[in-house]
Short mmCIF file of the C-alpha atoms (twelve columns), coordinates in Angstrom:
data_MODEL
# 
_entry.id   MODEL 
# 
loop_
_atom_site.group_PDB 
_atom_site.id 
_atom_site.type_symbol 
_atom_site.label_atom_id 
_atom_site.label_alt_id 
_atom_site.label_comp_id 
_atom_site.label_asym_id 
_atom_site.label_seq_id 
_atom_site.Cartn_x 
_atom_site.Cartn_y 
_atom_site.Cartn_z 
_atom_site.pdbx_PDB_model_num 
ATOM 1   C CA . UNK A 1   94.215  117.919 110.955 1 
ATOM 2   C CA . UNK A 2   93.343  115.479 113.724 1 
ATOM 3   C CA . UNK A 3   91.630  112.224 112.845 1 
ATOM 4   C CA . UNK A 4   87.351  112.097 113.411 1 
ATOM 5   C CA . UNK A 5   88.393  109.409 115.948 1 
ATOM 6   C CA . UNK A 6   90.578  111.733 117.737 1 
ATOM 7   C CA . UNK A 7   88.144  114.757 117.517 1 
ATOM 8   C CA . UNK A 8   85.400  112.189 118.837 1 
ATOM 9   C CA . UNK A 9   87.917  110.863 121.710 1 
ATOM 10  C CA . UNK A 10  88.754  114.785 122.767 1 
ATOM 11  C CA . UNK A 11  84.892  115.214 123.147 1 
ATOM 12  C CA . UNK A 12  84.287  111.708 125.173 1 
ATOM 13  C CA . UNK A 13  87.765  112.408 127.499 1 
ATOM 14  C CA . UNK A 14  86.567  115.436 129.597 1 
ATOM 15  C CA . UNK A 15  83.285  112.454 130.953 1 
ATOM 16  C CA . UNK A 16  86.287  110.018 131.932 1 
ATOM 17  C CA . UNK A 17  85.523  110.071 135.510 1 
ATOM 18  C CA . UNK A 18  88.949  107.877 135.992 1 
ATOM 19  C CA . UNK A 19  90.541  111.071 134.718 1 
ATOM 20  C CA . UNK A 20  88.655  113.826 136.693 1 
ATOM 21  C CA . UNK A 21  91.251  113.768 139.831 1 
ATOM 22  C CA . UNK A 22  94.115  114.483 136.766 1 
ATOM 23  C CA . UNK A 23  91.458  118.018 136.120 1 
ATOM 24  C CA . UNK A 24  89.894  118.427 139.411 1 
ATOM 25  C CA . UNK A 25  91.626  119.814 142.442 1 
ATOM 26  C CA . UNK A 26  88.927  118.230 144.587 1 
ATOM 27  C CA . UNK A 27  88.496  115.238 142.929 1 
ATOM 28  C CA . UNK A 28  92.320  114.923 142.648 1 
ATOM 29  C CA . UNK A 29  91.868  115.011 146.853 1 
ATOM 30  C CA . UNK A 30  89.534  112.950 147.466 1 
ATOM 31  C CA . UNK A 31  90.783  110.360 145.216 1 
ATOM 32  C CA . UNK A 32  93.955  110.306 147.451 1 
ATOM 33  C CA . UNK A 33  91.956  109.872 150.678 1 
ATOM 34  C CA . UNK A 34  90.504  107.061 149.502 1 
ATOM 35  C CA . UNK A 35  93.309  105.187 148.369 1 
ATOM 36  C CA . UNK A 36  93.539  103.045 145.630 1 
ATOM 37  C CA . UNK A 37  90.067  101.250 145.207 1 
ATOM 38  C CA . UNK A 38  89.956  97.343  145.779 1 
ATOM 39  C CA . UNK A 39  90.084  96.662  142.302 1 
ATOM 40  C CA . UNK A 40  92.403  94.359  139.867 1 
ATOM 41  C CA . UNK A 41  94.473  96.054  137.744 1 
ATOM 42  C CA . UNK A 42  95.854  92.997  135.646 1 
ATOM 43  C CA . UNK A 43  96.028  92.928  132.612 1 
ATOM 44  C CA . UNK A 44  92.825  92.007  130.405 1 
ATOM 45  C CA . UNK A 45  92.253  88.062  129.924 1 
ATOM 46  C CA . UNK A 46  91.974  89.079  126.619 1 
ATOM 47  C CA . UNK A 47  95.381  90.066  126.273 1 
ATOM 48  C CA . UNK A 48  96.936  86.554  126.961 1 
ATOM 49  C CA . UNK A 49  95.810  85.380  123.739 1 
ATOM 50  C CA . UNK A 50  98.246  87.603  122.077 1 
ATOM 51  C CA . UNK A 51  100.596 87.916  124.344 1 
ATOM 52  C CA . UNK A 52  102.684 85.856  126.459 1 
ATOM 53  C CA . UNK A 53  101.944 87.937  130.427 1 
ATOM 54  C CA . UNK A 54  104.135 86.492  133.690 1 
ATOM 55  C CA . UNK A 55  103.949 88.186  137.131 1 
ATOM 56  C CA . UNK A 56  107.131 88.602  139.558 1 
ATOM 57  C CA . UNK A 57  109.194 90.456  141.398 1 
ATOM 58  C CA . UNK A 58  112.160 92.411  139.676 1 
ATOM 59  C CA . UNK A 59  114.360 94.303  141.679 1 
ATOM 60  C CA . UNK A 60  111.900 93.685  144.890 1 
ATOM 61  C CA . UNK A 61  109.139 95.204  142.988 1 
ATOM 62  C CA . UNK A 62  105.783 93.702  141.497 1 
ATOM 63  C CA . UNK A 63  106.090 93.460  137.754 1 
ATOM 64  C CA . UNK A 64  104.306 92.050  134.370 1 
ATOM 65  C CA . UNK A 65  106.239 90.546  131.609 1 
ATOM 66  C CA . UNK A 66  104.535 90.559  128.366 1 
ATOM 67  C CA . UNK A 67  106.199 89.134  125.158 1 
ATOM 68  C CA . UNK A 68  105.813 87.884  122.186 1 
ATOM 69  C CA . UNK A 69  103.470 83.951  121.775 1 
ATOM 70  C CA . UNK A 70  106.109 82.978  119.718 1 
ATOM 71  C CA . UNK A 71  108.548 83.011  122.191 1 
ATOM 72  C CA . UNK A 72  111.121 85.698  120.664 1 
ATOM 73  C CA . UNK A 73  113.418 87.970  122.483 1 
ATOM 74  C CA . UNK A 74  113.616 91.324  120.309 1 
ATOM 75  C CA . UNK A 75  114.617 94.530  122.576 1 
ATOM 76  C CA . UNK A 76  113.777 94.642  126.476 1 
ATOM 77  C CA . UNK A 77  111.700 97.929  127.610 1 
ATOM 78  C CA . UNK A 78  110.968 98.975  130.773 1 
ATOM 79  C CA . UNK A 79  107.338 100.705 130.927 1 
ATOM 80  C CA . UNK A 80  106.162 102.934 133.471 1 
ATOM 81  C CA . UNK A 81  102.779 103.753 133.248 1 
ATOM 82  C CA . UNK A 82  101.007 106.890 133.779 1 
ATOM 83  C CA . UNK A 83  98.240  108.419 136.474 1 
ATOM 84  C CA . UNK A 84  99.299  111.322 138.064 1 
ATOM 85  C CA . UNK A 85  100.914 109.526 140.637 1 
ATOM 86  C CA . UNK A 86  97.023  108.620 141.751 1 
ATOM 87  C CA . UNK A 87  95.867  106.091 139.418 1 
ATOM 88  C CA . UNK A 88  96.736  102.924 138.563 1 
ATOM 89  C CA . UNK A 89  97.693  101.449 135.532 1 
ATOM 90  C CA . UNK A 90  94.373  101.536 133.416 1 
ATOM 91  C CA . UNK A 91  93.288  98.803  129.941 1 
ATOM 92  C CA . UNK A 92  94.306  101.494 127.667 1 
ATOM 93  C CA . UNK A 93  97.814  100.982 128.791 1 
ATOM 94  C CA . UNK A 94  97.926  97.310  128.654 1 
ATOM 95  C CA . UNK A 95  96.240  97.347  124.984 1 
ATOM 96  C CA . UNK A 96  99.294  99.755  124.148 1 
ATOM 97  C CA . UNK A 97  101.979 97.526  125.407 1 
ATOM 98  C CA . UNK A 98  100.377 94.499  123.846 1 
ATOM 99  C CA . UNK A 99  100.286 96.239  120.590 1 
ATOM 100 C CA . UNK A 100 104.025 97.486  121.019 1 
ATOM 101 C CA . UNK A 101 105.056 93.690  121.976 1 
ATOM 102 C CA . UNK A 102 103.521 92.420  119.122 1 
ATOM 103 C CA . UNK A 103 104.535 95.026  116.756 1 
ATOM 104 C CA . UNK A 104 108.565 95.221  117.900 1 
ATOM 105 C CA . UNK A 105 108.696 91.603  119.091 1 
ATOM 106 C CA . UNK A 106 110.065 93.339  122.072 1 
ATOM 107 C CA . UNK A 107 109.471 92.200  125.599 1 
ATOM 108 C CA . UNK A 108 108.020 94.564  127.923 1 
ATOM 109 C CA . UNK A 109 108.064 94.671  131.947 1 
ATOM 110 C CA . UNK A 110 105.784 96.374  133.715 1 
ATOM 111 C CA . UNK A 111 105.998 97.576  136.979 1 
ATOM 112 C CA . UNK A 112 103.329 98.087  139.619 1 
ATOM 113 C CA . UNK A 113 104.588 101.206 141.327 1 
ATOM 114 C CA . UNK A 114 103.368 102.294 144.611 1 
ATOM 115 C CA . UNK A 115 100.970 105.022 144.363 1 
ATOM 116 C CA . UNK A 116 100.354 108.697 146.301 1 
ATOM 117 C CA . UNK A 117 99.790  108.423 149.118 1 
ATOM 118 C CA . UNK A 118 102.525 106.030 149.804 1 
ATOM 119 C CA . UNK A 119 104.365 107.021 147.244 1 
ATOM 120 C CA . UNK A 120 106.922 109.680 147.125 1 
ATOM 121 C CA . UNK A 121 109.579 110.604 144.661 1 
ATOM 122 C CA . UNK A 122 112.737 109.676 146.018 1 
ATOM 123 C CA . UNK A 123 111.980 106.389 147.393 1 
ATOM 124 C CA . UNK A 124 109.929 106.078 143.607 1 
ATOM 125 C CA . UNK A 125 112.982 106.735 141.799 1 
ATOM 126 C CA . UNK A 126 114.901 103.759 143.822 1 
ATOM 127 C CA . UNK A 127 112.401 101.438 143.180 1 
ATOM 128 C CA . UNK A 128 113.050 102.272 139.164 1 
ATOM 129 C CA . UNK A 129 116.685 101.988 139.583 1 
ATOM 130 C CA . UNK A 130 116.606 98.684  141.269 1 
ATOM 131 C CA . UNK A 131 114.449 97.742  138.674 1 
ATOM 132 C CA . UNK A 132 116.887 98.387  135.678 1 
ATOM 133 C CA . UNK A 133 119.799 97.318  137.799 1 
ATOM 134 C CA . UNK A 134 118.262 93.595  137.894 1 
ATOM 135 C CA . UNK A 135 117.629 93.818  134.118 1 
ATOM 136 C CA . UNK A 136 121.107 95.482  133.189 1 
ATOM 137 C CA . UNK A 137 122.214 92.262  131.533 1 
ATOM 138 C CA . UNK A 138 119.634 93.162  129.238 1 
ATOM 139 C CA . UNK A 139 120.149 96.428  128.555 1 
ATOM 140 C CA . UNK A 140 116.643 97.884  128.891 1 
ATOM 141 C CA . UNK A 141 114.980 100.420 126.745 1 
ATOM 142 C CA . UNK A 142 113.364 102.609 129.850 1 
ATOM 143 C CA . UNK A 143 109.616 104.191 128.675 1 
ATOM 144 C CA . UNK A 144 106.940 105.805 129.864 1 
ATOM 145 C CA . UNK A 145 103.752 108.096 129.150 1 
ATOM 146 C CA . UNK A 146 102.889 110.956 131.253 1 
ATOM 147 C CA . UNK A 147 103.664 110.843 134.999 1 
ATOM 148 C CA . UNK A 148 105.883 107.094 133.950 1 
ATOM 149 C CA . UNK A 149 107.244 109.521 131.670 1 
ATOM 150 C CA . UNK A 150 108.407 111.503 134.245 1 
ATOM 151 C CA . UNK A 151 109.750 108.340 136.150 1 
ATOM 152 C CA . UNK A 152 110.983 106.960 132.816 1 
ATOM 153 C CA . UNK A 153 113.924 110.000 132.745 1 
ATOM 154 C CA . UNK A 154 114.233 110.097 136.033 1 
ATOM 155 C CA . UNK A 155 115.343 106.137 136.122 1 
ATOM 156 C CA . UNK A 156 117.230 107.118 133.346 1 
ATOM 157 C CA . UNK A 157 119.457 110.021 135.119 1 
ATOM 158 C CA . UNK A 158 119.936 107.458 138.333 1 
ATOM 159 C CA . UNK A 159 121.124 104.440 136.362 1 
ATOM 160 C CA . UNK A 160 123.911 107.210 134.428 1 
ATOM 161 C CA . UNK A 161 124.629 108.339 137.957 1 
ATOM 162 C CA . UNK A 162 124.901 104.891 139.549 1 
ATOM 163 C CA . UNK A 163 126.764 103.500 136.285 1 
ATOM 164 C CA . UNK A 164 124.102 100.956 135.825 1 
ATOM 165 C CA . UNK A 165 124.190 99.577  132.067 1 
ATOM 166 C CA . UNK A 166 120.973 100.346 129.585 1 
ATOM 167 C CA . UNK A 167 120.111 100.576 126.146 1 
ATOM 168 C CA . UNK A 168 121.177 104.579 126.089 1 
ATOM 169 C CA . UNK A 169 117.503 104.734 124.818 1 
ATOM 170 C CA . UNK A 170 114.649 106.549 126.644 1 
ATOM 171 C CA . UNK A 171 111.134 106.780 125.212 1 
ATOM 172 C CA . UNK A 172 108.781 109.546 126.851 1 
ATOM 173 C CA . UNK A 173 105.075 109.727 125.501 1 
ATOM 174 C CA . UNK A 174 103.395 112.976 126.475 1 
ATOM 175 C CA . UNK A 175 105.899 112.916 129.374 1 
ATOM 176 C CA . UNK A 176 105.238 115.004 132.814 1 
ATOM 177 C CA . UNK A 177 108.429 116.480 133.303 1 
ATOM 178 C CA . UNK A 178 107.880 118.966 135.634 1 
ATOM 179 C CA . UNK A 179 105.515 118.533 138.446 1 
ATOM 180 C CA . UNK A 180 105.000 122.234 139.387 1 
ATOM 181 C CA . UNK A 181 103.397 123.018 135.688 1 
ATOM 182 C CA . UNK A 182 104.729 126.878 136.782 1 
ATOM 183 C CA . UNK A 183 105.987 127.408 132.755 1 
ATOM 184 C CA . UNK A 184 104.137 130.166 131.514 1 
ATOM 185 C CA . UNK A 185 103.349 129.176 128.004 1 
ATOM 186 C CA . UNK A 186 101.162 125.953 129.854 1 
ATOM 187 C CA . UNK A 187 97.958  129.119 130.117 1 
ATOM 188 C CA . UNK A 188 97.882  129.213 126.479 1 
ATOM 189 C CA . UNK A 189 97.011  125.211 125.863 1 
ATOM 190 C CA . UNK A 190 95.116  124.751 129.494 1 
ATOM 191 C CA . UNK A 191 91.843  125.659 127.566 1 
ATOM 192 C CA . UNK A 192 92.679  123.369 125.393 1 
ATOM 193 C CA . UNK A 193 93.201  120.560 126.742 1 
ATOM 194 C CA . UNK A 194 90.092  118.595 127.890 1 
ATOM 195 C CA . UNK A 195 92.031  115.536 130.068 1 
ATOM 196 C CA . UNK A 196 94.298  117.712 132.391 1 
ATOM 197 C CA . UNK A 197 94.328  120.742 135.146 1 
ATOM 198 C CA . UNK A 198 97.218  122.434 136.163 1 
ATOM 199 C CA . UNK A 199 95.987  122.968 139.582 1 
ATOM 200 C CA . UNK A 200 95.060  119.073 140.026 1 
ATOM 201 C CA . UNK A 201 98.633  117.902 138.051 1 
ATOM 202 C CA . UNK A 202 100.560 120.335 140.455 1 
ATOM 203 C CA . UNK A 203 98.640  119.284 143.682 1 
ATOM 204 C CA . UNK A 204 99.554  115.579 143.073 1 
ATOM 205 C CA . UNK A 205 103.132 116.945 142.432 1 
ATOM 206 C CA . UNK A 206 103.684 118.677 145.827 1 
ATOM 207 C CA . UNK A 207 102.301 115.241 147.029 1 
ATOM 208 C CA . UNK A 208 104.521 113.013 145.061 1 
ATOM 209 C CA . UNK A 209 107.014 115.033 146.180 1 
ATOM 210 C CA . UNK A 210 107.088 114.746 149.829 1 
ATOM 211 C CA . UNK A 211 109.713 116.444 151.220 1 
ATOM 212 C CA . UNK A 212 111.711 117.132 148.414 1 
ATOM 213 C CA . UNK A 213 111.528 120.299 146.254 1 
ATOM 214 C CA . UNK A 214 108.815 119.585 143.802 1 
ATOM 215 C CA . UNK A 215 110.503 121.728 140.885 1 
ATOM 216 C CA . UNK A 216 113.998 120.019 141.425 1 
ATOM 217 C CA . UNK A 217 115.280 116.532 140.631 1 
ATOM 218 C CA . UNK A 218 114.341 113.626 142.039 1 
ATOM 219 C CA . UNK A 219 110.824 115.171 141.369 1 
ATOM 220 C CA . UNK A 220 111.474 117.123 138.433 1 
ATOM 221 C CA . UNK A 221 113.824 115.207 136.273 1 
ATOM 222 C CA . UNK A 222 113.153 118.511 133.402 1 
ATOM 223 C CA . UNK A 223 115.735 120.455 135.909 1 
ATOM 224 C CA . UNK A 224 118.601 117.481 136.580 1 
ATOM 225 C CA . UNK A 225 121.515 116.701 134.238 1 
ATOM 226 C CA . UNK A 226 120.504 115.964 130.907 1 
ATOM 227 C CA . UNK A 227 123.536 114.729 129.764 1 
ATOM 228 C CA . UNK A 228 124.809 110.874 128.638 1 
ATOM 229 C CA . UNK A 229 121.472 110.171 128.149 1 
ATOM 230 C CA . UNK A 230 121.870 108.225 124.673 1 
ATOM 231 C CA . UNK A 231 118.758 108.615 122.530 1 
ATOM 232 C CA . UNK A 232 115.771 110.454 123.967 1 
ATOM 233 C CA . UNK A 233 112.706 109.982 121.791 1 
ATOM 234 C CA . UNK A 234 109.330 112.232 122.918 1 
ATOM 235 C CA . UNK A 235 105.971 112.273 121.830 1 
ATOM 236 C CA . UNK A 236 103.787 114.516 122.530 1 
ATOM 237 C CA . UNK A 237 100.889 116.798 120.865 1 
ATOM 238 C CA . UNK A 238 99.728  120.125 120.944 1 
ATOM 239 C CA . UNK A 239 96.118  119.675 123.324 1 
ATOM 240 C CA . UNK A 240 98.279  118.732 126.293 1 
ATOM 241 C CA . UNK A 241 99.270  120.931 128.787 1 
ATOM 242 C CA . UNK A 242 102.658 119.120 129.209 1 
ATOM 243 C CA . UNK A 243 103.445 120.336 125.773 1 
ATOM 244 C CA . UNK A 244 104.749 122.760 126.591 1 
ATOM 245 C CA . UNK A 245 107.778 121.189 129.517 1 
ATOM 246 C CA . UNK A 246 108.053 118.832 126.836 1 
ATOM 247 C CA . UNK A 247 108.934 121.301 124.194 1 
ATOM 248 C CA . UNK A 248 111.520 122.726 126.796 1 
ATOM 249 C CA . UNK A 249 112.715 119.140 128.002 1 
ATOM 250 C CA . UNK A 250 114.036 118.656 124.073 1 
ATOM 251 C CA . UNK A 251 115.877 122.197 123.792 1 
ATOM 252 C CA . UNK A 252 117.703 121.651 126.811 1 
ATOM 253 C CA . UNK A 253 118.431 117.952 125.844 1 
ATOM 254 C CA . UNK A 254 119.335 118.878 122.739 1 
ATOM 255 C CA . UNK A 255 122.175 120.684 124.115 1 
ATOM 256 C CA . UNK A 256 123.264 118.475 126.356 1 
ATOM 257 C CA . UNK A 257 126.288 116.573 125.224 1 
ATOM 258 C CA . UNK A 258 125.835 112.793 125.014 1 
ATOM 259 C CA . UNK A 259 122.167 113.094 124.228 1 
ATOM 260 C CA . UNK A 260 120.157 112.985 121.131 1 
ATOM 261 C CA . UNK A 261 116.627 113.833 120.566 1 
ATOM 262 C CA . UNK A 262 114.261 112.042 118.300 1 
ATOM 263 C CA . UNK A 263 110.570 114.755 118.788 1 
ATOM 264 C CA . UNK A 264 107.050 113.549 117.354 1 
ATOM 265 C CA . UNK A 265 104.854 116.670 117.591 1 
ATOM 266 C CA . UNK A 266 100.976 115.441 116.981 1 
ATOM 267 C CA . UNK A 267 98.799  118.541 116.516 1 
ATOM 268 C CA . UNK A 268 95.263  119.094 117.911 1 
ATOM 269 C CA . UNK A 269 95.091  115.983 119.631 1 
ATOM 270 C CA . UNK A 270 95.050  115.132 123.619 1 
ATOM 271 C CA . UNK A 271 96.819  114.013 126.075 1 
ATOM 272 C CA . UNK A 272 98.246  110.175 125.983 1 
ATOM 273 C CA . UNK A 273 96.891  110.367 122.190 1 
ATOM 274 C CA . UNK A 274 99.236  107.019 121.539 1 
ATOM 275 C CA . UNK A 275 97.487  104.724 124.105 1 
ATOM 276 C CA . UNK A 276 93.824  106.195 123.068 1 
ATOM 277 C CA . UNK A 277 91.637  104.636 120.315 1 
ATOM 278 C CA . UNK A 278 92.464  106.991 117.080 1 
ATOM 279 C CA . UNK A 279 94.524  105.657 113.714 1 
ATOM 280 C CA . UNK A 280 97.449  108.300 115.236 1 
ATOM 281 C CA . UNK A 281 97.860  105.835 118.065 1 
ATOM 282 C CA . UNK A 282 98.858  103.201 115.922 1 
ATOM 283 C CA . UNK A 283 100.550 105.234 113.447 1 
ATOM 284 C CA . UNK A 284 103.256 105.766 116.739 1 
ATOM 285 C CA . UNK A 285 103.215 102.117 117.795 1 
ATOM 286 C CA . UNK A 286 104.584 101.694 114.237 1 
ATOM 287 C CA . UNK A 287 106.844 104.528 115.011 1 
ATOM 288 C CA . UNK A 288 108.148 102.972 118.242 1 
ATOM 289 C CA . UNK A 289 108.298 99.357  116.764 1 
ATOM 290 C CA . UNK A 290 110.502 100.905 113.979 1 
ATOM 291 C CA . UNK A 291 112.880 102.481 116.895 1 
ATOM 292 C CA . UNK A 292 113.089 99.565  118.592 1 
ATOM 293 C CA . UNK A 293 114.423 97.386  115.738 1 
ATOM 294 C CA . UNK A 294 117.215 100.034 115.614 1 
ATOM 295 C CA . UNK A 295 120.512 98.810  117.200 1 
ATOM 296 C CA . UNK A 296 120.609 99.965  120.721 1 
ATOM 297 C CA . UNK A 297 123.594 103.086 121.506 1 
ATOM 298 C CA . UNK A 298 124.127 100.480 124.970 1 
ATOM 299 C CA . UNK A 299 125.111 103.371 127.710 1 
# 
C-alpha cells in the first residue's frame, strides 16, 4: 500500500499546471509555441549549502556539476532530466540529485539539453554521446527519469555503438521508452495515472522526433539493440502509463546477451514517484546510493 504522502501527492499532481502540457494535447501545444519561458532553471541557492554545484561546458554542451562539500570523488553519473521533451529541468529534480550526491558521494553532471522545439532526437542523442565521450576517462554511470530516461538508453546504445568507454551501468527511473505510447496494455493504467496523457506524451514524441520514425531508434531506444548494455537498473510503478514500455523494455533486455536487469516495481504510486516528496522517494535514493557503491561492470 502506497504511503499517505504518496496518496496525498497523486491527489495534488493532476493541479501541477507545469505538468498539464505532459496530460493535455492543447496545453502540450501551446506550451511549445511559446517556447521555453524566460525563467532560471539553476539549481536552488539552497542547494549549494549541501552540495558543491559548478557550471560548464562538457562535450560543447551546458552542464551542472554537483558533488559532494567534502570534496570526494565516489562514482560519476550522467543525469538527464525529464519533461517531455517540453519542460525544463524543474526543483524536484535538483533536490533528487542533491540527495543522490550526498547519499552515494557520487558526482553528478547535469546537462541542459535543448528543448522541443529546437530539439529533435537525432541531433539530441549526439549531444549525449559527446557528452559521455568527454567524461569516458571517468567511466560514467548514464541516468535518467522519464523522457532523460529515454535519452539515458539511448546515450547508452550510441556510446556501445561508437565504442565509447562507460560504467556498463544505466539507471532509468520511470523511463519513456517509447514515444508513440501505441502498447495496448498503456489503456488499462491511463485512468490511472493522474500526471500523464497518452495523446499529449505521443504528440511531443512525433515532435521530438522530427523526421525520424518516432517508434524506431534514435527516438525509440525500447526498439534498438539491447545488447552489451552492462547493468540496466529501472524503476518504475504501477500509476504510470510508461509502466507498461517499461515492463516490456526489461523482458526484452533481459534477453539480450550482455545485459542484466536490476527492476524496482512501486505499486499505486505516480509517475517520477522517486523525485516527488513521499518516504518511497527516499527509500530509492537509498536504493540507488547502494548501486552506486557497487563496483562498476566498466563497458
Amino acid at each position: 500500500m502506497p504511503s499517505a504522502r504518496a496518496r496525498i501527492v497523486a491527489r495534488l499532481v493532476s493541479y501541477d499546471a507545469g505538468s498539464r502540457p505532459l496530460r493535455d494535447v492543447d496545453a502540450l501545444r501551446a506550451r511549445v509555441a511559446r517556447g521555453v519561458p524566460a525563467r532560471r532553471f539553476r539549481p536552488p541557492a539552497a542547494l549549494r549549502r549541501a552540495v558543491r554545484v559548478a557550471r560548464g561546458v562538457v562535450g560543447g554542451a551546458s552542464c551542472y556539476r554537483l558533488a559532494p562539500r567534502d570534496g570526494s570523488s565516489g562514482r560519476h553519473v550522467v543525469f538527464f532530466h525529464g519533461g517531455g521533451f517540453v519542460n525544463e529541468i524543474t526543483p524536484w529534480h535538483w533536490l533528487f540529485v542533491a540527495r543522490l550526491v550526498r547519499a552515494a558521494g557520487c558526482t553528478v553532471t547535469v546537462p541542459m539539453y535543448e528543448l522541443v522545439p529546437r530539439a529533435r532526437a537525432r541531433e539530441a542523442v549526439g549531444t549525449a554521446l559527446a557528452i559521455v565521450r568527454a567524461l569516458a576517462a571517468e567511466r560514467p554511470v548514464l541516468m535518467g527519469d522519464s523522457a532523460g530516461g529515454n535519452l539515458a538508453l539511448s546515450a547508452a546504445q550510441a556510446a556501445r555503438d561508437a565504442g565509447v568507454p562507460t560504467a556498463g551501468e544505466v539507471v532509468l527511473l520511470a523511463p519513456w521508452v517509447d514515444l508513440t505510447l501505441s502498447n495496448p496494455e498503456i489503456a488499462a493504467v491511463a485512468p490511472l495515472d493522474p500526471m500523464l496523457g497518452a495523446a499529449a506524451l505521443a504528440e511531443a514524441g512525433r515532435q521530438y522526433a522530427g523526421d525520424d520514425d518516432p517508434g524506431r531508434p534514435p527516438a525509440s531506444p525500447l526498439h534498438g539493440d539491447l545488447s552489451g548494455l552492462g547493468r540496466l537498473t529501472i524503476l518504475t510503478s504501477t500509476r504510470d502509463i510508461l509502466h507498461p514500455d517499461a515492463r516490456r523494455l526489461r523482458d526484452l533486455a533481459g534477453a539480450a546477451p550482455g545485459t542484466t536487469v536490476a527492476w524496482v516495481e512501486e505499486p499505486d504510486v505516480v509517475h517520477d514517484w522517486m523525485l516527488l516528496p513521499m518516504p518511497e522517494a527516499g527509500a530509492a535514493v537509498a536504493r540507488l546510493a547502494e548501486l552506486l557503491s557497487r563496483p562498476a561492470s566498466t563497458r
